[in-house]
Backbone as CSV, one residue per row, in Angstrom:
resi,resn,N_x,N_y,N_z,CA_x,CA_y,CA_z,C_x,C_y,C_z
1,UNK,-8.679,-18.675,76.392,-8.181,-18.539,75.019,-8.542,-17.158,74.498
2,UNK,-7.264,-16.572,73.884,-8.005,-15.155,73.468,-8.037,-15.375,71.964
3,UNK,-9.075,-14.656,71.670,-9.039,-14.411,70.117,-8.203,-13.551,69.203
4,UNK,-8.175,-13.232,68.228,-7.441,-12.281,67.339,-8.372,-11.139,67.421
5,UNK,-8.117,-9.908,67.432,-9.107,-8.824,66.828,-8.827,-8.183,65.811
6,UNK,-8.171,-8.890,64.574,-8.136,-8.427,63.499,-7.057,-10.211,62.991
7,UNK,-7.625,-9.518,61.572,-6.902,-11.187,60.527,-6.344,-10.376,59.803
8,UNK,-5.092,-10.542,59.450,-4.325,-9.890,58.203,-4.428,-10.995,57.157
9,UNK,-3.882,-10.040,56.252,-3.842,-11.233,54.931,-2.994,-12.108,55.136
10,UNK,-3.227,-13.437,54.191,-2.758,-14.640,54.497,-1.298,-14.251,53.610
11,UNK,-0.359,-15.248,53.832,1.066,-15.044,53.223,0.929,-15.685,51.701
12,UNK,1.675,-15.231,50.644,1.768,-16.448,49.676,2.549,-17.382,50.038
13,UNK,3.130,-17.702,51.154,3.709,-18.725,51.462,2.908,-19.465,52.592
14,UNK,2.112,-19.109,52.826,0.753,-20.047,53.999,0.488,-21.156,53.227
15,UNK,0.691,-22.529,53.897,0.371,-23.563,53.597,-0.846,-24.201,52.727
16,UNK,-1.730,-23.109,53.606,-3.112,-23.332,53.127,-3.303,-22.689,52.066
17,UNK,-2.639,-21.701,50.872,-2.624,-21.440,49.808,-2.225,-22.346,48.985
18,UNK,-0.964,-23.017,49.393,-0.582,-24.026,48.867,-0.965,-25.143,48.143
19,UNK,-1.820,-25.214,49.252,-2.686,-26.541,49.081,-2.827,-27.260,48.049
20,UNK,-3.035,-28.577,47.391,-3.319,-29.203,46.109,-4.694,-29.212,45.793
21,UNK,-5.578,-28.691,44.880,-6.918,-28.757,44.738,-7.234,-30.114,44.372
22,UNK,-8.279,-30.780,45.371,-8.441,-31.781,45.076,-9.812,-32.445,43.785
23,UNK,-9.639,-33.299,43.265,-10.946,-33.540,42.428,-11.650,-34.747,42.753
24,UNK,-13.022,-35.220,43.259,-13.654,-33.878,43.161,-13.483,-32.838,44.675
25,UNK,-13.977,-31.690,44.045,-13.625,-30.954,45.387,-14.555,-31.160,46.587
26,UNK,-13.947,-30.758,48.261,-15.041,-31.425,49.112,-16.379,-30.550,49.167
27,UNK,-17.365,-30.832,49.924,-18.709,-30.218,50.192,-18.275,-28.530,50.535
28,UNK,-19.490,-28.082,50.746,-19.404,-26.993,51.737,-18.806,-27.120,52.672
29,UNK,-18.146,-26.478,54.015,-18.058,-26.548,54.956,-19.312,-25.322,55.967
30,UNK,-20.190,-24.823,55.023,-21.287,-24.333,55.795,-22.033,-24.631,56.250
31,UNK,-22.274,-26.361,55.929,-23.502,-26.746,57.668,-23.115,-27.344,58.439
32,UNK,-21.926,-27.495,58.766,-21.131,-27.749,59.691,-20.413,-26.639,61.049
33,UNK,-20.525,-25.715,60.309,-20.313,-24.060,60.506,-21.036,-23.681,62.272
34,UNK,-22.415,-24.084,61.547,-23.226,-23.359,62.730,-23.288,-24.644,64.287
35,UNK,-23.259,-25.659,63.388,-22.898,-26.957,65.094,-21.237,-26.543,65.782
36,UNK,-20.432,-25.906,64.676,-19.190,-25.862,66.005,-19.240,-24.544,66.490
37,UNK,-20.163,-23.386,65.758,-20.334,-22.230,66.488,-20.563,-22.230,67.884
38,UNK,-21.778,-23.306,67.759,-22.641,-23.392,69.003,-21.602,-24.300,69.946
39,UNK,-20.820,-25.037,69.493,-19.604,-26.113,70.827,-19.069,-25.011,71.311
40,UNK,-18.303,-23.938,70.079,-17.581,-23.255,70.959,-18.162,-22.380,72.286
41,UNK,-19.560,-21.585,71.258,-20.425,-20.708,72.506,-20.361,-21.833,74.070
42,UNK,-20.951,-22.874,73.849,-20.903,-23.592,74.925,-19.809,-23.816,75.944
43,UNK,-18.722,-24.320,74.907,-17.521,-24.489,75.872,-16.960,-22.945,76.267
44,UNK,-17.262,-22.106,76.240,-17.067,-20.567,76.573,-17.743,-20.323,77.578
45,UNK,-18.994,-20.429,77.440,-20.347,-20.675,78.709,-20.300,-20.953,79.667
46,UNK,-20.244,-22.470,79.503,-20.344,-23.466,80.553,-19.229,-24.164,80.990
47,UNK,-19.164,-25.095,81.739,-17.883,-25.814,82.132,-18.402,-27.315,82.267
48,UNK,-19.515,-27.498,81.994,-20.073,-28.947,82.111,-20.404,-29.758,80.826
49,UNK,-19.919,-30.465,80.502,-20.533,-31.086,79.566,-19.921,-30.550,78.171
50,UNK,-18.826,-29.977,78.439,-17.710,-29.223,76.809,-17.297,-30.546,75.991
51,UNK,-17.370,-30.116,75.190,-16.443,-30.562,74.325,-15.202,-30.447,74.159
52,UNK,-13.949,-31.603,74.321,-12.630,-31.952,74.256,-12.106,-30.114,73.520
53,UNK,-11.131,-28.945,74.014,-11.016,-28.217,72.784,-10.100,-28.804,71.822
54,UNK,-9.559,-30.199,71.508,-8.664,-30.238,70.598,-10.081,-30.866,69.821
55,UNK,-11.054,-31.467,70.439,-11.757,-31.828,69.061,-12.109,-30.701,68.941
56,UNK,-12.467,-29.381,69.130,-13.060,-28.581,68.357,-11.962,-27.896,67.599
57,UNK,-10.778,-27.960,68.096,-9.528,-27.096,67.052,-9.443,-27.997,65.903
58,UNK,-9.512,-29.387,66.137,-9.859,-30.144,64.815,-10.785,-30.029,64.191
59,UNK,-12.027,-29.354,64.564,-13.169,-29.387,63.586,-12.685,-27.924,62.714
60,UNK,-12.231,-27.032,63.894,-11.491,-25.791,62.821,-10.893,-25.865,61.996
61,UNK,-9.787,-26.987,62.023,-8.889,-27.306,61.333,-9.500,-27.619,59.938
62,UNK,-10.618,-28.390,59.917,-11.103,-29.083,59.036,-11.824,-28.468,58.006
63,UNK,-12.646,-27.296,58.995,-13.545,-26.362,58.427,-12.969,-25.517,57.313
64,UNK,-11.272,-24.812,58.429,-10.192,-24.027,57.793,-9.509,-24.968,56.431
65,UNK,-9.133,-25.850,56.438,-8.866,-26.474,55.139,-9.835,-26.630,54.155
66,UNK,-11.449,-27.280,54.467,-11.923,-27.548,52.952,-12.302,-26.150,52.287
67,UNK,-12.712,-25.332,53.595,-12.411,-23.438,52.882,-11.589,-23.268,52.072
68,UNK,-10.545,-23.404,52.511,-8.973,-22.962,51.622,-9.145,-23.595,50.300
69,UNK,-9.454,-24.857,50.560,-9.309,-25.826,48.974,-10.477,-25.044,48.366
70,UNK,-12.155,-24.851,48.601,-12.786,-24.316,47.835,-12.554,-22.620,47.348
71,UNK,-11.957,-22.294,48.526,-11.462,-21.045,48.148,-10.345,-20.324,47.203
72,UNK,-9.138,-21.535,47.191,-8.755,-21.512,46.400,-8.382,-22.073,44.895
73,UNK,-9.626,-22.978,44.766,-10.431,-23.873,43.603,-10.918,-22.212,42.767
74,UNK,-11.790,-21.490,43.799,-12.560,-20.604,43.422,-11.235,-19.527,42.559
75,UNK,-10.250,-19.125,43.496,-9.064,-18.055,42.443,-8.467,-18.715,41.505
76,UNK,-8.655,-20.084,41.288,-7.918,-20.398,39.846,-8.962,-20.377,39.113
77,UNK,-10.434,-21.089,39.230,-11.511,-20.804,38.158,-11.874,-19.409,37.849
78,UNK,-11.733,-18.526,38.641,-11.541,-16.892,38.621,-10.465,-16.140,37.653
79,UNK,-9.113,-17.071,38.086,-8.082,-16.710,37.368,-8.095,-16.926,35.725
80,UNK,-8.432,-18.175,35.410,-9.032,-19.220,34.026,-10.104,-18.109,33.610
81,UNK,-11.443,-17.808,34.098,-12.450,-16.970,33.555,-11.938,-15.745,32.965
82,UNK,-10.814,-15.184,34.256,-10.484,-13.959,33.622,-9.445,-14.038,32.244
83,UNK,-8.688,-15.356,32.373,-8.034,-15.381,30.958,-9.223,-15.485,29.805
84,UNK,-9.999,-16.491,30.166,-10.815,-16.601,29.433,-11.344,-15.676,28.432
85,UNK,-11.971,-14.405,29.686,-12.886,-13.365,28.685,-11.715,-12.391,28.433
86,UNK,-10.381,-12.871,28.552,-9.464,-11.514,28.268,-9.399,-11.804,26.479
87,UNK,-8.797,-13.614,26.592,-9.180,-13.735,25.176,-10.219,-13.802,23.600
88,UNK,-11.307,-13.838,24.776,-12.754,-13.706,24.498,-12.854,-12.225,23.972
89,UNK,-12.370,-11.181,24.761,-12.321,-10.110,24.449,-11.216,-9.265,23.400
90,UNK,-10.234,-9.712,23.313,-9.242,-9.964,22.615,-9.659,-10.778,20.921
91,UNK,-10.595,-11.614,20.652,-10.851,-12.063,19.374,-12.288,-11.030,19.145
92,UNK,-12.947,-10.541,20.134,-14.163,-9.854,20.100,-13.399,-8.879,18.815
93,UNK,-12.368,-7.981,19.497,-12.063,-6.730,18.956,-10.924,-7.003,17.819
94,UNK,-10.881,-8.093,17.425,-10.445,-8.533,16.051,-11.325,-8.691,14.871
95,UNK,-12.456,-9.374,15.828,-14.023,-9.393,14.774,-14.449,-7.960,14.623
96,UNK,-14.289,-6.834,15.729,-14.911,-6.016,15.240,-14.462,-4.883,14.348
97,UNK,-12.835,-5.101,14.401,-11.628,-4.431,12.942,-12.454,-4.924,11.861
98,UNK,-11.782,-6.749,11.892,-12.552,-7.378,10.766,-13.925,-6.730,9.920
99,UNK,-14.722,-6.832,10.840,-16.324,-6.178,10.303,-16.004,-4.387,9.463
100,UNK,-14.933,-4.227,10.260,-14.770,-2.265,10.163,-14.580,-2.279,8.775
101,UNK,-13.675,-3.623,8.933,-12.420,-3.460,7.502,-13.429,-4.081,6.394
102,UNK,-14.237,-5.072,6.575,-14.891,-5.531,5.408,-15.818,-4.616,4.929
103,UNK,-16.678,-3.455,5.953,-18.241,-2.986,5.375,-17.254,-1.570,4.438
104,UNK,-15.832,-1.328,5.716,-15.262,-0.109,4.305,-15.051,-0.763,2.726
105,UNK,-14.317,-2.331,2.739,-14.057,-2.434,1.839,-15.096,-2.642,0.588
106,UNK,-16.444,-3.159,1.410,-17.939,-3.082,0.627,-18.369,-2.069,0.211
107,UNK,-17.950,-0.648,1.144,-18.421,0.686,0.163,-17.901,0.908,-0.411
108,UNK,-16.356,0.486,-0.487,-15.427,1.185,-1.798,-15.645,0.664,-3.012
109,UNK,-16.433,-0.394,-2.942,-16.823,-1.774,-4.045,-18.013,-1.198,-4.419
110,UNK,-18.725,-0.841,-3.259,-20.287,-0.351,-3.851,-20.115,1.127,-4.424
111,UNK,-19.203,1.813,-4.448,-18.791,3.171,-4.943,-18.094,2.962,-5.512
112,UNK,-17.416,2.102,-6.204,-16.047,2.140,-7.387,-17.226,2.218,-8.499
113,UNK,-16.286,2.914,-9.408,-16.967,3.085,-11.182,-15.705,2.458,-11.981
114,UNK,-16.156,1.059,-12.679,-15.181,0.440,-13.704,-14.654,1.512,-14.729
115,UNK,-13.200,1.944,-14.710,-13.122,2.672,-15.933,-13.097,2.606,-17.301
116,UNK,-13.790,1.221,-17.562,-14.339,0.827,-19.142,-15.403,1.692,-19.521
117,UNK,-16.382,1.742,-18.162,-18.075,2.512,-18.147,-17.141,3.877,-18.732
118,UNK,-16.060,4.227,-18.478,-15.833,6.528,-18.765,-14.882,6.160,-20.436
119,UNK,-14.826,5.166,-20.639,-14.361,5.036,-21.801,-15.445,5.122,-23.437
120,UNK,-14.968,5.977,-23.945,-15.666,5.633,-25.269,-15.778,4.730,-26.204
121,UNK,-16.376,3.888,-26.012,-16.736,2.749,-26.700,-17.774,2.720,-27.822
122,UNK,-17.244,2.078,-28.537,-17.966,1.959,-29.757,-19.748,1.613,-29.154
123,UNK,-20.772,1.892,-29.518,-21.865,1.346,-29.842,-21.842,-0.408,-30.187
124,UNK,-22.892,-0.803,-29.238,-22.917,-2.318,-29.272,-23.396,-2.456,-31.049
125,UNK,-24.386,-2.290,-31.609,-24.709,-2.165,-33.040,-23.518,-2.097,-33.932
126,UNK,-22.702,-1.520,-33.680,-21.275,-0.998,-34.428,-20.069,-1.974,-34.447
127,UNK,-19.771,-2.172,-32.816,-18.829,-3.066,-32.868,-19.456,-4.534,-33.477
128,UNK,-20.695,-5.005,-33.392,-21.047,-6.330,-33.993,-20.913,-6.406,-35.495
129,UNK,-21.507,-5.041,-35.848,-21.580,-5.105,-37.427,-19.874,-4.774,-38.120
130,UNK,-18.865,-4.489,-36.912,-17.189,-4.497,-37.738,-16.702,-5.353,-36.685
131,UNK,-17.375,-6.680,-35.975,-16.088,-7.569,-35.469,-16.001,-8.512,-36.041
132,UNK,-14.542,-9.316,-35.979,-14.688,-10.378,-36.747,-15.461,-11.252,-36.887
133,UNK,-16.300,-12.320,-37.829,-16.738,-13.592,-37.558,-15.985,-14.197,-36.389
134,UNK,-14.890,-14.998,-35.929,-14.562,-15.354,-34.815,-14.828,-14.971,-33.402
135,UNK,-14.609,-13.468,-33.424,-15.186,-12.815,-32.273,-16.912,-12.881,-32.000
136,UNK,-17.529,-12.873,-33.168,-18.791,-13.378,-33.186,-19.237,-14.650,-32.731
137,UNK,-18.757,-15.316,-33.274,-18.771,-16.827,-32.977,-18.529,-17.226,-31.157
138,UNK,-17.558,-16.835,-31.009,-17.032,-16.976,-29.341,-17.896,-16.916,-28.429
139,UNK,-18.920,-15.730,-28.775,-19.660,-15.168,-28.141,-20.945,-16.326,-27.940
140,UNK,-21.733,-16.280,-25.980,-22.884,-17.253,-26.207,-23.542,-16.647,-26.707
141,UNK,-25.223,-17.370,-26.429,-26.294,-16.972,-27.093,-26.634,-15.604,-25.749
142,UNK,-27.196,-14.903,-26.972,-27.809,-13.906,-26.282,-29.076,-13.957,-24.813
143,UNK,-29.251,-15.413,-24.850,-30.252,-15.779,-23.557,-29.266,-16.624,-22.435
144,UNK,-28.206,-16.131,-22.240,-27.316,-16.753,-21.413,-27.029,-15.359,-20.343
145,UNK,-26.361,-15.871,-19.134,-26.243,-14.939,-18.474,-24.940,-14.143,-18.654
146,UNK,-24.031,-15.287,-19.187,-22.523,-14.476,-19.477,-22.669,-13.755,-20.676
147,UNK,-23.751,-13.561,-21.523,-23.971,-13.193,-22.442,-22.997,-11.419,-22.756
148,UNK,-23.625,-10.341,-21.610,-23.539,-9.270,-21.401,-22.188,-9.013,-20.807
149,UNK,-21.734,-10.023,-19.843,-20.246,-9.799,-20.001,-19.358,-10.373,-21.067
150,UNK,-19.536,-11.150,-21.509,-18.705,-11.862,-22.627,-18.657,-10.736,-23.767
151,UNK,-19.613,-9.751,-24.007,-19.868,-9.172,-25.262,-19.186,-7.911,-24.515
152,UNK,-18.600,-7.340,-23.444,-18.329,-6.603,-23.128,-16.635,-6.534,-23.027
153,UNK,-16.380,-7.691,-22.688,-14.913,-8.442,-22.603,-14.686,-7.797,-24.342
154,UNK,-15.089,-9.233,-25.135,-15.268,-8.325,-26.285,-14.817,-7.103,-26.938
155,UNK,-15.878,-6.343,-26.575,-15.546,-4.986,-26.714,-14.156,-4.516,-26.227
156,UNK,-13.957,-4.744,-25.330,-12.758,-3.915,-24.477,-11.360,-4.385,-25.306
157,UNK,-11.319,-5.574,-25.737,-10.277,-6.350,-26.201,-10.101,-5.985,-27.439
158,UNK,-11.440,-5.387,-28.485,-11.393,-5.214,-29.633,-10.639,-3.659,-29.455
159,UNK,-11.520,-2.691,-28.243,-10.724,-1.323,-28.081,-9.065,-1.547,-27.651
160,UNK,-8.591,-2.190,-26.882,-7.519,-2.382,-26.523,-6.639,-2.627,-28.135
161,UNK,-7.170,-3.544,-29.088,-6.592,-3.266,-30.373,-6.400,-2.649,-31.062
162,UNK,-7.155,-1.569,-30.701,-7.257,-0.200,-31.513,-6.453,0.751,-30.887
163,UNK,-6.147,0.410,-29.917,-5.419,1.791,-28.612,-4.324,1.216,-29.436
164,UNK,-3.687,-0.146,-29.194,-2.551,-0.716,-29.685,-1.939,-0.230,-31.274
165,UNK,-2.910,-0.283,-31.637,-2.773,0.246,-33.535,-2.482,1.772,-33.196
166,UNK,-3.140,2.692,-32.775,-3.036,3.751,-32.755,-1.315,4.182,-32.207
167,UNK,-0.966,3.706,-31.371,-0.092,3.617,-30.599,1.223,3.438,-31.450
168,UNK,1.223,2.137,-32.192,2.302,2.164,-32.894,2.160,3.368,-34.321
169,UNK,1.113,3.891,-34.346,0.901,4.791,-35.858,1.423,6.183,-34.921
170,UNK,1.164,6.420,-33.337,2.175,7.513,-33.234,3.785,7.222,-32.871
171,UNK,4.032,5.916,-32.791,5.433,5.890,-32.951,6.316,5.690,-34.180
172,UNK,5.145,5.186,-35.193,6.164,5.612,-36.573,6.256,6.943,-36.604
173,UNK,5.395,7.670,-36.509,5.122,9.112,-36.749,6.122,9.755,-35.461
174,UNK,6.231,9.527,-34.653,7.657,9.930,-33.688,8.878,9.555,-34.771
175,UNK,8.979,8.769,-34.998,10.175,8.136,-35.908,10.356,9.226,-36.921
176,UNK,9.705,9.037,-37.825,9.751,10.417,-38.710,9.788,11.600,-37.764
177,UNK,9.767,11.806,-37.211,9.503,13.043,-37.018,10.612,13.440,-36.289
178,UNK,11.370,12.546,-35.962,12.821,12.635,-34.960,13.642,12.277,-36.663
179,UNK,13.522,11.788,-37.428,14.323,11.366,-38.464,14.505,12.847,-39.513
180,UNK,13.101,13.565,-39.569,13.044,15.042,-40.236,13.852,15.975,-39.320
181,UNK,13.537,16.220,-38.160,14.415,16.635,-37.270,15.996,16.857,-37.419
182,UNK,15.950,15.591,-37.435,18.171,15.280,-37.429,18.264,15.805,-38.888
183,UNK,17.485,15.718,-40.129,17.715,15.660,-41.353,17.599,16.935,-41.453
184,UNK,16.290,17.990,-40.868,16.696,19.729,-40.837,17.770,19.871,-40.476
185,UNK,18.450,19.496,-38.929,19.468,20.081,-38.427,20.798,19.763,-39.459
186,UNK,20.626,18.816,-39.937,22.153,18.582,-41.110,22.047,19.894,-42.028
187,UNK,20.808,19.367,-42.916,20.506,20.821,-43.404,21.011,22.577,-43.092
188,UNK,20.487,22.805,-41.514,21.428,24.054,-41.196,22.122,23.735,-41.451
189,UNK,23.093,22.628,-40.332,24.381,22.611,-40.114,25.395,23.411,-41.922
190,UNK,24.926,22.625,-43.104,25.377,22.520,-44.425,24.883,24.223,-44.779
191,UNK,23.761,24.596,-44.403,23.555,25.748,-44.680,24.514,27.089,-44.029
192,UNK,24.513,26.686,-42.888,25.407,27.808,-41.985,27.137,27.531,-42.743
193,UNK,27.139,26.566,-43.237,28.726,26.122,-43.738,28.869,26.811,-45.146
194,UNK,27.960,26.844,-45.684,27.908,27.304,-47.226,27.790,29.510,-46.599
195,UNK,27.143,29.383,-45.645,27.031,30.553,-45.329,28.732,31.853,-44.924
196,UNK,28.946,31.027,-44.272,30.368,31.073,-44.294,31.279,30.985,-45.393
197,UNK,31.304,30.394,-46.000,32.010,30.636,-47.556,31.401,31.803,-48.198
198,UNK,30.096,31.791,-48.357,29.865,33.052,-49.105,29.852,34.326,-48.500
199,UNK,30.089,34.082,-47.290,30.752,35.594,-46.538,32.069,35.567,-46.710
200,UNK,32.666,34.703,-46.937,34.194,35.066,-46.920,34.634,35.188,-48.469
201,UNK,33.770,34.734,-49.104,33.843,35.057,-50.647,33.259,36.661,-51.163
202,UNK,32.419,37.030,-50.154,32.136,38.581,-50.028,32.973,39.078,-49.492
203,UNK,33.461,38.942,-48.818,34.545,39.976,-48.349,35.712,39.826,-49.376
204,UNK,36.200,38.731,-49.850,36.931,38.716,-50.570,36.657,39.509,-52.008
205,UNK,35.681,39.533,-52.418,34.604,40.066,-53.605,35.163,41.780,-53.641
206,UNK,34.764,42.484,-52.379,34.869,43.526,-51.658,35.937,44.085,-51.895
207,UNK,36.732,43.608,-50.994,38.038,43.735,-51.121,39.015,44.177,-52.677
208,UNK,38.523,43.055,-53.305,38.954,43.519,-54.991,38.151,44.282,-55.694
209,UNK,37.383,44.267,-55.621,36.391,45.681,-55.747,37.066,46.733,-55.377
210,UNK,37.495,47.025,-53.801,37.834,48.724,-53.565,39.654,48.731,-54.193
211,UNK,39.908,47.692,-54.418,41.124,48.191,-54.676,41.059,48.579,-56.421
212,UNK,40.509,47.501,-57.313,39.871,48.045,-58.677,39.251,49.456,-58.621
213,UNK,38.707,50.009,-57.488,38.079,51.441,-57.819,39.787,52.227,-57.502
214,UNK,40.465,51.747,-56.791,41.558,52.686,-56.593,42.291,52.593,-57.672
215,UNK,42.622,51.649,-58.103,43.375,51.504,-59.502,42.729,52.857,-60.269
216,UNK,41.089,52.332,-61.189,40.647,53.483,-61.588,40.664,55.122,-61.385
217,UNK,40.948,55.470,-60.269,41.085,56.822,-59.956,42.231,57.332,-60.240
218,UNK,43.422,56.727,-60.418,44.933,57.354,-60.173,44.677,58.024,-61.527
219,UNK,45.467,59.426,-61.762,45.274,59.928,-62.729,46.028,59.176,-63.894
220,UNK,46.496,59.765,-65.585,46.693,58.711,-66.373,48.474,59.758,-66.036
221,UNK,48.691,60.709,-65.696,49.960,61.751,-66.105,51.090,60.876,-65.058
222,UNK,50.074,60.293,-64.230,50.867,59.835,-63.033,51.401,58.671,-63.178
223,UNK,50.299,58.031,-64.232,51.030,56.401,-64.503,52.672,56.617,-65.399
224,UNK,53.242,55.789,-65.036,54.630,56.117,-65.828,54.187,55.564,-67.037
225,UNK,55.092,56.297,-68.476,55.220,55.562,-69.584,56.042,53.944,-69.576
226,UNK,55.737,53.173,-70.394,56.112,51.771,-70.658,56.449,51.555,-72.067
227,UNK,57.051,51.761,-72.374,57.637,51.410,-74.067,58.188,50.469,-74.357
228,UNK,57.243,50.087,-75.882,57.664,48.701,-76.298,59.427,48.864,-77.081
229,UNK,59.865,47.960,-76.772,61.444,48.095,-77.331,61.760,48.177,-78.566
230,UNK,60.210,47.302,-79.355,60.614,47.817,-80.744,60.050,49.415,-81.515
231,UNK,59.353,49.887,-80.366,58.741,51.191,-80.665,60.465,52.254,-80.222
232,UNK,60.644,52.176,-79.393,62.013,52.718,-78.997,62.897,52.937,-80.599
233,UNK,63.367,51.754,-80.832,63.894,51.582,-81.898,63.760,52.596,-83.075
234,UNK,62.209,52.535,-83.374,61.550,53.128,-84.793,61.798,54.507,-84.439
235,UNK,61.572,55.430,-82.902,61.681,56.672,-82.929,63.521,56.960,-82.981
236,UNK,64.358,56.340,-83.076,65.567,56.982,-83.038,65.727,56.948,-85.062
């Protein structure tokens, strides 16, 4: 019998890949290993006293199958592990965005400044002594914990009324002030119109003016005589 001197890889179509993994799976086939080592050395050896070789191609056989099944028990639990830590690794680096994304969003929280704090606000003394009784009232007791926000709410709501007031006192004041506007421009408009008449009433002015100075100049020898008819009369 000759041996192989080299094993290539097995086919994906070799039977013994195939195989159905059984549960549970069988033993080792490693202490079994070294008793058919030694049949074969023997039946190689000697010629007395061998062992049948189909029982030993059956013990190969046997050896070669529960291999295969543990061996290939072993590439699907291999295969499973590696899904395993792919997804393992895969939620790892979701937790570790997650973490990225929460400690930024904690410094932007621990570094934000409320823009009520850059606002000018009345003095706590001030706003108590001009808010309403009601707004007073609303408010807990000063040994409470919402105390300091409630009185701050407060505040902001009372300023927000005041932004509001102010607000409409510059839109009346827009109002007027777009209403004076249109009411100047009529104004020109009536002014530039009157302006125009009294230029054309100057020129007209003018005009009879230079011709009154021409009248005046003509000498008197030049004007013809005009006689009244009953003056005619008296000189004949």
């Amino acid at each position: 019998m000759v041996l192989p001197k080299t094993i290539s890889s097995p086919s994906p179509l070799d039977p013994l890949l195939l195989l159905p993994i059984p549960s549970p799976l069988p033993p080792s086939p490693q202490p079994d290993l070294d008793p058919l080592v030694n049949s074969i050395s023997s039946h190689i050896d000697s010629t007395e006293g061998q062992i049948p070789i189909t029982v030993l191609t059956s013990a190969i056989r046997q050896i070669t199958r529960k291999s295969q099944i543990l061996l290939n028990a072993a590439r699907v639990n291999a295969a499973q592990a590696r899904d395993e830590l792919d997804n393992v690794d895969e939620e790892l680096r979701e937790v570790e965005y997650e973490s990225t994304r929460v400690n930024d969003e904690m410094r932007k929280c621990s570094e934000y400044v409320p823009a009520y704090e850059e606002m000018d606000l009345p003095f706590i003394e001030e706003f108590l002594s001009s808010a309403d009784e009601s707004i007073l009232s609303s408010l807990p007791s000063q040994d409470s914990e919402e105390y300091e926000n409630q009185l701050m709410i407060a505040r902001l709501e009372h300023e927000l009324k005041e932004i509001e007031k102010r607000e409409n006192q510059v839109t009346q004041l827009s109002k007027q002030r777009d209403n004076l506007i249109k009411t100047k421009k009529e104004i020109k408009m009536k002014f530039d119109a009157v302006d125009v008449h009294l230029g054309g009433f100057s020129r007209s002015a003018n005009a009879v003016a230079s011709k009154l100075k021409d009248v005046a100049e003509i000498p008197s020898a030049k004007i013809p005589q005009i006689s009244l008819e009953g003056e005619s009369t008296s000189s004949t």
